[in-house]
Structures are given as structure tokens and as C-alpha cells.
C-alpha positions in Angstrom: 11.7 52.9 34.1 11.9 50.0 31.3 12.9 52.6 28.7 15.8 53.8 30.7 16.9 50.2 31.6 16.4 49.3 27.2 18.4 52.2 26.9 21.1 51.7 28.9 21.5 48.0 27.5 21.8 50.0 24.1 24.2 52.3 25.0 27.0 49.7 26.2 30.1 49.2 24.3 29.0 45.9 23.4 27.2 43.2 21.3 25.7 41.4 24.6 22.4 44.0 24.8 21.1 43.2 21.6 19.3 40.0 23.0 17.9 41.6 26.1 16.2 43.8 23.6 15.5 41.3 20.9 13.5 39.7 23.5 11.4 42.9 24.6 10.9 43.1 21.1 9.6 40.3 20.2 8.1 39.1 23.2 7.7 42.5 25.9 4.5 43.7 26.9 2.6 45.9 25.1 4.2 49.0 25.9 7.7 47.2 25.6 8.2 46.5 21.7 7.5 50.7 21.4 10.8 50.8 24.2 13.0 48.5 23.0 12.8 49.5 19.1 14.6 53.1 19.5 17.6 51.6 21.3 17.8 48.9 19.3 18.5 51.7 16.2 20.7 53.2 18.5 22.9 49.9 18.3 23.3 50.9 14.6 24.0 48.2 11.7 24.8 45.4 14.3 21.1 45.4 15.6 20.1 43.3 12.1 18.9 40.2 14.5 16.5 42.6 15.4 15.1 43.4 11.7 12.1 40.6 11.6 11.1 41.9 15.2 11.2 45.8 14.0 9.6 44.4 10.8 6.4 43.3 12.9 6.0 46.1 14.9 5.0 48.0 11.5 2.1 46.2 11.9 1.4 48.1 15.0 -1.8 50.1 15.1 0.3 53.0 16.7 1.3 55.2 14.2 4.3 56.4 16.9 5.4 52.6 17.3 5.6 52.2 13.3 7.9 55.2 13.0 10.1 54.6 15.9 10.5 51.0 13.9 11.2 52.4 10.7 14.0 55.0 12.1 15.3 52.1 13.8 15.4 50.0 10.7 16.6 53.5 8.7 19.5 53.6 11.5 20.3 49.7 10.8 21.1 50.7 7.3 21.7 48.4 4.5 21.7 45.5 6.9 18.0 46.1 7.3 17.9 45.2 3.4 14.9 42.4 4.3 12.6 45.0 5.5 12.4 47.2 2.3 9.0 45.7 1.2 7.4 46.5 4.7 9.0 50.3 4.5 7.5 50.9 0.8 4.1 49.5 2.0 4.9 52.2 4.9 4.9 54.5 2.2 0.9 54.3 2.2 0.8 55.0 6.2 -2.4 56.8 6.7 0.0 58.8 8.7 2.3 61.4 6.9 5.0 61.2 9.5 5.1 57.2 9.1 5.3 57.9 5.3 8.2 60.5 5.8 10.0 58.4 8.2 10.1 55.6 5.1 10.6 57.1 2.5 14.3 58.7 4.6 14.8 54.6 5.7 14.8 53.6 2.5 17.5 56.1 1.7 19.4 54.8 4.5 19.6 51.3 3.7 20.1 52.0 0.3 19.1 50.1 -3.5 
């Protein structure tokens, strides 16, 4: 149900989503950052408010969490510049998917 709702918000023609999901990202329950981080890449290179949060949630002991972060931060592009420290420590991700999913978000936000 909160996924649809983050969704939705996402989806909308319009700037006025992002803090809705800022705010489950930064402050949602536990099962809420996970949510809100893939719609918030789905709002594209506008979502940058959102880098810091999706920044954090790297730090997130699920390795599904950390890669929905860094596709969102991938799909944010070059204005996800701030986060390309956190995405080449990613690179070391126990996990090989987390690793993949950095090493193809650093090519997306670019040198």
C-alpha cells in the first residue's frame, strides 16, 4: 500500500511529490526509505534534494535497499555528482549486484 501511494506521488507531472518522498526518505519507517528511493529515481534529475537521503540509505544493511539507492542516484544522473564517493566505496559491496549497480551509476552521472 505505501509503495503504491510513493509511487503514484512519483509519477505526477510535477515537482510537488518530491517532498512527500524526501520525507519517507529521510524520516519513514523502516520499510519506507526502501519505498520511497525507487520513485524518487523515477522523478529523474530533478529528485537531487533527495541525493543526501539516498546517500544514507547506502549505509543500509540491506543489500536490496543499497541497490535500489544507487539506481536511483544512477537515474538522478550528473545531479547526483555529491554521491560519487559513496557509489565507489559501493564498489566494495560484499554484494556483486550492489557493486554492478555502482559501477553502471557512476556511468550515469558521469566524470
Amino acid at each position: 500500500m505505501a509503495y503504491a501511494v510513493v509511487e503514484k506521488l512519483a509519477k505526477m507531472d510535477c515537482i510537488a511529490p518530491q517532498p512527500i518522498l524526501l520525507e519517507a526518505l529521510q524520516h519513514g519507517p523502516r520499510a519506507a526509505p526502501g519505498t520511497a528511493a525507487e520513485p524518487v529515481g523515477e522523478v529523474g534529475p530533478d529528485a537531487k534534494e533527495a541525493v543526501p537521503a539516498l546517500i544514507d540509505l547506502l549505509k543500509d544493511e540491506d543489500p536490496i535497499y543499497r541497490r535500489v539507492a544507487i539506481a536511483s542516484l544512477g537515474a538522478i544522473g550528473p545531479n547526483a555528482k555529491q554521491a560519487v564517493p559513496a557509489l565507489r566505496a559501493a564498489l566494495k559491496d560484499d554484494e556483486n549486484e550492489v557493486r554492478t549497480q555502482a559501477e553502471e551509476a557512476l556511468k550515469l552521472i558521469g566524470p
